[in-house]
mmCIF file of the C-alpha atoms, coordinates in Angstrom:
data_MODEL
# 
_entry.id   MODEL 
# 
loop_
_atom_site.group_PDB 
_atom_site.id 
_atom_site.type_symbol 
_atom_site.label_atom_id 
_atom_site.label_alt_id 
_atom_site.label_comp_id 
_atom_site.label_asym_id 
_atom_site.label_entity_id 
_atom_site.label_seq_id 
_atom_site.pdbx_PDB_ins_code 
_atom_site.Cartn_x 
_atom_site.Cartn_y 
_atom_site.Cartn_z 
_atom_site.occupancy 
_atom_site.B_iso_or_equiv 
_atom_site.pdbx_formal_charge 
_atom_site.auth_seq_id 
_atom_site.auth_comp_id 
_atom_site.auth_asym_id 
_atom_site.auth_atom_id 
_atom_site.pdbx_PDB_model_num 
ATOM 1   C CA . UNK A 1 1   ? -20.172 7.083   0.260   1.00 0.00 ? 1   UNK A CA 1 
ATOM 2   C CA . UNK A 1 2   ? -18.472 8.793   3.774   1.00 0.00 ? 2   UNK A CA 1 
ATOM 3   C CA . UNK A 1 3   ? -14.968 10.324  3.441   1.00 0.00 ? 3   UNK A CA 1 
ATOM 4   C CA . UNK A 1 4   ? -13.520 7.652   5.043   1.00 0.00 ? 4   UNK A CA 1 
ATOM 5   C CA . UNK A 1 5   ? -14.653 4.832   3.313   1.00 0.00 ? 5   UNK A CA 1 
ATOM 6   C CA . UNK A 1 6   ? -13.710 7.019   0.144   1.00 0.00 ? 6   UNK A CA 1 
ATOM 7   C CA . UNK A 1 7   ? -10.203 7.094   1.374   1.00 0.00 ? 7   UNK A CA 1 
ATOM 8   C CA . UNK A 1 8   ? -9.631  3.427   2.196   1.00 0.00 ? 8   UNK A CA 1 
ATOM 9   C CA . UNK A 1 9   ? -10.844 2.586   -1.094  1.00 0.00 ? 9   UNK A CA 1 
ATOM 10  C CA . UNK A 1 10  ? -8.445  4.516   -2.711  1.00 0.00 ? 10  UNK A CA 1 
ATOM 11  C CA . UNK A 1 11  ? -5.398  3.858   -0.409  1.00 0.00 ? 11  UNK A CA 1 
ATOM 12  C CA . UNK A 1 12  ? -6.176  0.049   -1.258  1.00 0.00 ? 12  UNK A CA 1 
ATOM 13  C CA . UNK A 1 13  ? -6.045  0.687   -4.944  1.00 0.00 ? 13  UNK A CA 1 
ATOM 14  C CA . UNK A 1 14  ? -2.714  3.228   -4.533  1.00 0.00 ? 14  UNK A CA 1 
ATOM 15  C CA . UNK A 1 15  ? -1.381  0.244   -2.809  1.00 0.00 ? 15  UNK A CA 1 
ATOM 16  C CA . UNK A 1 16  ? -1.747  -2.347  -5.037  1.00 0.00 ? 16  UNK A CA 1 
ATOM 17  C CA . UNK A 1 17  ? -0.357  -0.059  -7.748  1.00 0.00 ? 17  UNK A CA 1 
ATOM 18  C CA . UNK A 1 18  ? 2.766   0.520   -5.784  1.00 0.00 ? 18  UNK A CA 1 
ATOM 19  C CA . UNK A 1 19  ? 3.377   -2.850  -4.329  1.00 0.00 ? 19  UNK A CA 1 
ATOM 20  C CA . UNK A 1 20  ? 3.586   -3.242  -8.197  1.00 0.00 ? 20  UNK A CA 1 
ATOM 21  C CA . UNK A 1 21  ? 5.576   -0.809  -8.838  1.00 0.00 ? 21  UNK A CA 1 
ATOM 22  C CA . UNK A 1 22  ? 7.841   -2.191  -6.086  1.00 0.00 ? 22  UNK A CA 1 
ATOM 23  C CA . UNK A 1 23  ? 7.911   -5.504  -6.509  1.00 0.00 ? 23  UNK A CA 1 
ATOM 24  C CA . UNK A 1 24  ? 6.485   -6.556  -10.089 1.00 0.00 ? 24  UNK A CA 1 
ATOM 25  C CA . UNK A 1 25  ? 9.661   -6.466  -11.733 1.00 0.00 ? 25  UNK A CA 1 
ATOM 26  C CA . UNK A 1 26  ? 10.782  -9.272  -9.490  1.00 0.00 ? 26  UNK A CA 1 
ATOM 27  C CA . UNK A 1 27  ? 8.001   -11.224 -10.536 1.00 0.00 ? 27  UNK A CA 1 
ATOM 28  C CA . UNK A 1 28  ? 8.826   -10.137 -14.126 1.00 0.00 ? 28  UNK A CA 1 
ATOM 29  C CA . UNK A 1 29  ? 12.124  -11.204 -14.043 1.00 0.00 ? 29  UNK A CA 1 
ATOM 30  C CA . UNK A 1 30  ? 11.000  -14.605 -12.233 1.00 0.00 ? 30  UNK A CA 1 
ATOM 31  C CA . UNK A 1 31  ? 8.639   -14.868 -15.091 1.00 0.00 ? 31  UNK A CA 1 
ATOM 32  C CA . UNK A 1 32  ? 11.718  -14.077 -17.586 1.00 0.00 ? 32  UNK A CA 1 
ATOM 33  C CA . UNK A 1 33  ? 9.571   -11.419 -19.133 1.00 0.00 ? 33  UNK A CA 1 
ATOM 34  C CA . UNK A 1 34  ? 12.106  -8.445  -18.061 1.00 0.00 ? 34  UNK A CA 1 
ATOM 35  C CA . UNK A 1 35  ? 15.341  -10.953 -18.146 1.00 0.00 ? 35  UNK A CA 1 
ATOM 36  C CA . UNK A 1 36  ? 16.897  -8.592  -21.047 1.00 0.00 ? 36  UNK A CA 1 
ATOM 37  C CA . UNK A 1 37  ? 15.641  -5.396  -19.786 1.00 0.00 ? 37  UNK A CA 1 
ATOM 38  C CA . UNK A 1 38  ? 18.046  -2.972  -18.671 1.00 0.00 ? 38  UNK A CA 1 
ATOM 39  C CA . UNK A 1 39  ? 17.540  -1.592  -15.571 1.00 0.00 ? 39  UNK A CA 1 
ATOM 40  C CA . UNK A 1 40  ? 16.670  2.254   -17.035 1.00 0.00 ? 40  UNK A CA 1 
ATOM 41  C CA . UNK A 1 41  ? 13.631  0.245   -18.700 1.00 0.00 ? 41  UNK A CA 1 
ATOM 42  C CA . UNK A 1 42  ? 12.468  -1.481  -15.249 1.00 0.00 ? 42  UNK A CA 1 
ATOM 43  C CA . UNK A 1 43  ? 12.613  2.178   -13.412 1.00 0.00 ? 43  UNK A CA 1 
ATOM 44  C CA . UNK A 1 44  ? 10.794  3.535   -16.152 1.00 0.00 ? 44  UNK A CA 1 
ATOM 45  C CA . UNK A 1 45  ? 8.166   0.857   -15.928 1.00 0.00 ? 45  UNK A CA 1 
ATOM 46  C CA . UNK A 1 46  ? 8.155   1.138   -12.175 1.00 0.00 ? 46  UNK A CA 1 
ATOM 47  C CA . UNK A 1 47  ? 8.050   4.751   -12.314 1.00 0.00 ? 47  UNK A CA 1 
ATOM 48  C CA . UNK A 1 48  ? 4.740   4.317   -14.278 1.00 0.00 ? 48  UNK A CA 1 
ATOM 49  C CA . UNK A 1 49  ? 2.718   2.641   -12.026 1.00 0.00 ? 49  UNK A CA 1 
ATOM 50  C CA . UNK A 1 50  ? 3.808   5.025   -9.292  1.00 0.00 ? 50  UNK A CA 1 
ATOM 51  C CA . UNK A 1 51  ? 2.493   7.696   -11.434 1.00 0.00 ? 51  UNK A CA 1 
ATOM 52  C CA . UNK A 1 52  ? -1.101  5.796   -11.222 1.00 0.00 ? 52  UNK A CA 1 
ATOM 53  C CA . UNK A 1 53  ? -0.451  4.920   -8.098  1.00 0.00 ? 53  UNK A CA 1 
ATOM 54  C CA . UNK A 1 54  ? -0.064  8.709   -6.844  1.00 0.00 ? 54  UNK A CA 1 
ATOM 55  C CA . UNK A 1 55  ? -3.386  9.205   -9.188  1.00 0.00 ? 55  UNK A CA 1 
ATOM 56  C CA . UNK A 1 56  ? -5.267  7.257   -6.310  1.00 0.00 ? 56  UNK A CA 1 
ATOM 57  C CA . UNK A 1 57  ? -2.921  8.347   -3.346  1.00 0.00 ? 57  UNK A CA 1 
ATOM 58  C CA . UNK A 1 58  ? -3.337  12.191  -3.736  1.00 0.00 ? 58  UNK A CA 1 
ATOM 59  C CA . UNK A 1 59  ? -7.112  11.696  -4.165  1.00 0.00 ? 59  UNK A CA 1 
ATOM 60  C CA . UNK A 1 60  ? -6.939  9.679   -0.735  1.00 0.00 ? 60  UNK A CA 1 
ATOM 61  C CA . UNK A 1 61  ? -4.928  11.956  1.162   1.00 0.00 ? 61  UNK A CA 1 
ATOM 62  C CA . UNK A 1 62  ? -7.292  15.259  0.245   1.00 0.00 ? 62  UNK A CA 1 
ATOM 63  C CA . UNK A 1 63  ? -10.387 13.017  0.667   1.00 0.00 ? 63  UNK A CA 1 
ATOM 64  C CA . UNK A 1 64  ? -9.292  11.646  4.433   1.00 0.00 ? 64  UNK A CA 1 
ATOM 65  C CA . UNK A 1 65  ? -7.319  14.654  5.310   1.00 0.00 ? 65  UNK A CA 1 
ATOM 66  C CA . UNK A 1 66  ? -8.680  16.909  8.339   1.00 0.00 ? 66  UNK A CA 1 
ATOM 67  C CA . UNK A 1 67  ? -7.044  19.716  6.922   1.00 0.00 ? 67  UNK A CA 1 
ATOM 68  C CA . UNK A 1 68  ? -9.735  19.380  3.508   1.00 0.00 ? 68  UNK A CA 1 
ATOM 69  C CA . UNK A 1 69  ? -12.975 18.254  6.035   1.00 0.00 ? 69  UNK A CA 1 
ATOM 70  C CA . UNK A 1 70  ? -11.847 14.760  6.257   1.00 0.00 ? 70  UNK A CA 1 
ATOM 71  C CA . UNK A 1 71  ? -12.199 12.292  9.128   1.00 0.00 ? 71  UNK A CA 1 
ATOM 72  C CA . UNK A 1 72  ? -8.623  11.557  9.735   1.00 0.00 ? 72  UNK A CA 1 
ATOM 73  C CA . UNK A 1 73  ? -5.404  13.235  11.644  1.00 0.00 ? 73  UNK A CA 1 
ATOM 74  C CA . UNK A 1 74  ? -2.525  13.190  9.546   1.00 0.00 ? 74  UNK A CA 1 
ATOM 75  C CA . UNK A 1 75  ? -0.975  10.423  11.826  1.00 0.00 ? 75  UNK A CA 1 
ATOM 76  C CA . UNK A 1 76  ? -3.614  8.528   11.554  1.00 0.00 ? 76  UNK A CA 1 
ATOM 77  C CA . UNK A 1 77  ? -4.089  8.709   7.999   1.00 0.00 ? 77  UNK A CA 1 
ATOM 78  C CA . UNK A 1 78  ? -0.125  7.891   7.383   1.00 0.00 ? 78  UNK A CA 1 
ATOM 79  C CA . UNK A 1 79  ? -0.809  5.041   9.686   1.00 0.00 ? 79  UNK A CA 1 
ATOM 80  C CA . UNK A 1 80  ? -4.237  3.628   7.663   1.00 0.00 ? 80  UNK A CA 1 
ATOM 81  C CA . UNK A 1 81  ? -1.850  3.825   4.621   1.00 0.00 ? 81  UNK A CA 1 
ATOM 82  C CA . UNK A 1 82  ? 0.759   1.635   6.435   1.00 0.00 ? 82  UNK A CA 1 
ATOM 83  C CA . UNK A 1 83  ? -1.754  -1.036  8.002   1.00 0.00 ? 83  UNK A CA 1 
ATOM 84  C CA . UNK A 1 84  ? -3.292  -1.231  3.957   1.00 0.00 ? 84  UNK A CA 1 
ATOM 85  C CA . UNK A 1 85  ? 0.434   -0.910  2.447   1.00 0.00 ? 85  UNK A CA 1 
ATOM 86  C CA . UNK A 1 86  ? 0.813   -4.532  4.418   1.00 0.00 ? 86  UNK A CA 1 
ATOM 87  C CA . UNK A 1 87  ? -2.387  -5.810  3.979   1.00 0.00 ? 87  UNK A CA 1 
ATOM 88  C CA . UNK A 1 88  ? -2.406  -5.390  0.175   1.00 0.00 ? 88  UNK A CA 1 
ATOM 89  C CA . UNK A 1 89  ? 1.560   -6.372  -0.078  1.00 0.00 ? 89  UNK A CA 1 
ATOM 90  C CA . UNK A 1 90  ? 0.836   -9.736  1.668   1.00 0.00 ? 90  UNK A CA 1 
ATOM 91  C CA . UNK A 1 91  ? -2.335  -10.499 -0.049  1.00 0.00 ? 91  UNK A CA 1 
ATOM 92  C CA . UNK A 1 92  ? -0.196  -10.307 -3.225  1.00 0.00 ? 92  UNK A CA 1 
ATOM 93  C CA . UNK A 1 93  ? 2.742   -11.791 -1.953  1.00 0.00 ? 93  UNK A CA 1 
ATOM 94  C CA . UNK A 1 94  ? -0.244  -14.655 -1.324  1.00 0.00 ? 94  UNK A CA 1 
ATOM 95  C CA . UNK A 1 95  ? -1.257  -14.841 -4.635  1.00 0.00 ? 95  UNK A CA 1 
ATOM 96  C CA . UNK A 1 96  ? 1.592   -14.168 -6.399  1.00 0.00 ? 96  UNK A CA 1 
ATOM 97  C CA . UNK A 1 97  ? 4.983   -14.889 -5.323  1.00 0.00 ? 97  UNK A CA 1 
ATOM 98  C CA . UNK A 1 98  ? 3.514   -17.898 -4.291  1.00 0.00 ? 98  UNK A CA 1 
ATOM 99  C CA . UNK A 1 99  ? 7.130   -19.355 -3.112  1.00 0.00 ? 99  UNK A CA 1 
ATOM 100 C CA . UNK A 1 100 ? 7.370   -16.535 -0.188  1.00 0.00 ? 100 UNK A CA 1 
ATOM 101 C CA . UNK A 1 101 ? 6.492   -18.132 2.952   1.00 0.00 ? 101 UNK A CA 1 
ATOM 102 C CA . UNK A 1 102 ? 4.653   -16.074 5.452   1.00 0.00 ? 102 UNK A CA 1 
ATOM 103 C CA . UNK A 1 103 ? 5.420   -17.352 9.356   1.00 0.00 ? 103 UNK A CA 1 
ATOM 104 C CA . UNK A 1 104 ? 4.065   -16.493 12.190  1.00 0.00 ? 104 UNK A CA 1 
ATOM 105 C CA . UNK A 1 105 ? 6.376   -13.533 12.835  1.00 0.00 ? 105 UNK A CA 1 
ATOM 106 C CA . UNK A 1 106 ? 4.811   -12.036 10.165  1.00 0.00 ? 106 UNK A CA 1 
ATOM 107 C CA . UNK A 1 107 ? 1.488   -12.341 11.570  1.00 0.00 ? 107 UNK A CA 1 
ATOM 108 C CA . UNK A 1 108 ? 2.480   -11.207 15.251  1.00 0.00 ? 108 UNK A CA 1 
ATOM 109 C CA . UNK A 1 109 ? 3.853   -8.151  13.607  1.00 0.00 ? 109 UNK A CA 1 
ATOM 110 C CA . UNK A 1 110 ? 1.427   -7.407  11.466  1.00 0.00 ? 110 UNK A CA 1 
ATOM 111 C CA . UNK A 1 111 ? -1.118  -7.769  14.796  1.00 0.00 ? 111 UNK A CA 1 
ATOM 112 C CA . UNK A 1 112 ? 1.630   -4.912  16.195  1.00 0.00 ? 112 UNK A CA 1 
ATOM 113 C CA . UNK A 1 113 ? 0.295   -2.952  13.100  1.00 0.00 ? 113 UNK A CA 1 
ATOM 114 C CA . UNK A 1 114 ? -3.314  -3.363  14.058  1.00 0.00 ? 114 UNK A CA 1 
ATOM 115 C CA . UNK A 1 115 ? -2.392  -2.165  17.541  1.00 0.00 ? 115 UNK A CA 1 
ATOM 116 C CA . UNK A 1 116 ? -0.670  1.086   16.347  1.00 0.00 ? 116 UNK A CA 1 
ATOM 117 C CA . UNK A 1 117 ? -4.115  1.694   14.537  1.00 0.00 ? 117 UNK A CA 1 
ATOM 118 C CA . UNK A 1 118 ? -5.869  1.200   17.323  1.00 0.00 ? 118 UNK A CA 1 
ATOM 119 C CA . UNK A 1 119 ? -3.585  3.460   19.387  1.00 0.00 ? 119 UNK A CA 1 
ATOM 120 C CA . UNK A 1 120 ? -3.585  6.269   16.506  1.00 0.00 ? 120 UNK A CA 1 
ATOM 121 C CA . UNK A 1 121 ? -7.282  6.131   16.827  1.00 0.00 ? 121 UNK A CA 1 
ATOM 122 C CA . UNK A 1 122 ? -7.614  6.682   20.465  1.00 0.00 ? 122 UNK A CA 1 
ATOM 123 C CA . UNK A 1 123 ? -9.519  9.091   21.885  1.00 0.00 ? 123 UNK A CA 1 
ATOM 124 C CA . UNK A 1 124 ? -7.106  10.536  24.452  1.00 0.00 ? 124 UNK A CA 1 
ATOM 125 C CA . UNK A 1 125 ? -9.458  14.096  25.293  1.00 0.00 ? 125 UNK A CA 1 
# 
């Protein structure tokens, strides 16, 4: 498997770890799983899946990194961790806070998102 498709892989799986990490206590607390918890217990758990989450994002960053032999800038790997950091937050906000609407705002920015890859990845020599 290439370096870069090594890297995407595991930016995708950081990022659904920390849009867990993030967010899943709201859905906890929607769910009334966490309604009791005090909040030191929610950071805790949130801190946790961070932890894995950095588990997959260090990995990434070495993989992809120019610096180690890897295929990407540093701006353009910080911006293929952004463009994924949305794509995996709204295919969970999809599928699981199922109430959220997503309008077409969102989608026009998100299309802003693709164009700052696009730019990042420009071959300007």
């Amino acid at each position: 498997m290439s370096r870069g498709l090594s890297t995407i892989l595991l930016l995708v799986c950081s990022n659904i770890f920390m849009t867990f990490a993030w967010y899943g206590n709201l859905k906890l607390q929607e769910m009334k799983v966490t309604t009791d918890w005090p909040l030191f217990l929610i950071i805790l758990l949130s801190w946790g899946l961070a932890l894995v989450e950095y588990c997959f994002m260090i990995p990434a960053n070495r993989v992809g990194s120019q610096i180690t032999g890897g295929p990407f800038s540093l701006m353009q790997l910080k911006i293929l961790q952004e463009c994924i950091s949305l794509t995996v937050f709204t295919v969970i906000l999809a599928l699981v806070f199922k109430g959220e609407p997503i309008r077409w705002n969102h989608f026009v920015a998100f299309g802003f998102i693709i164009l700052a890859i696009v730019f990042a990845f420009w071959k300007t020599e």
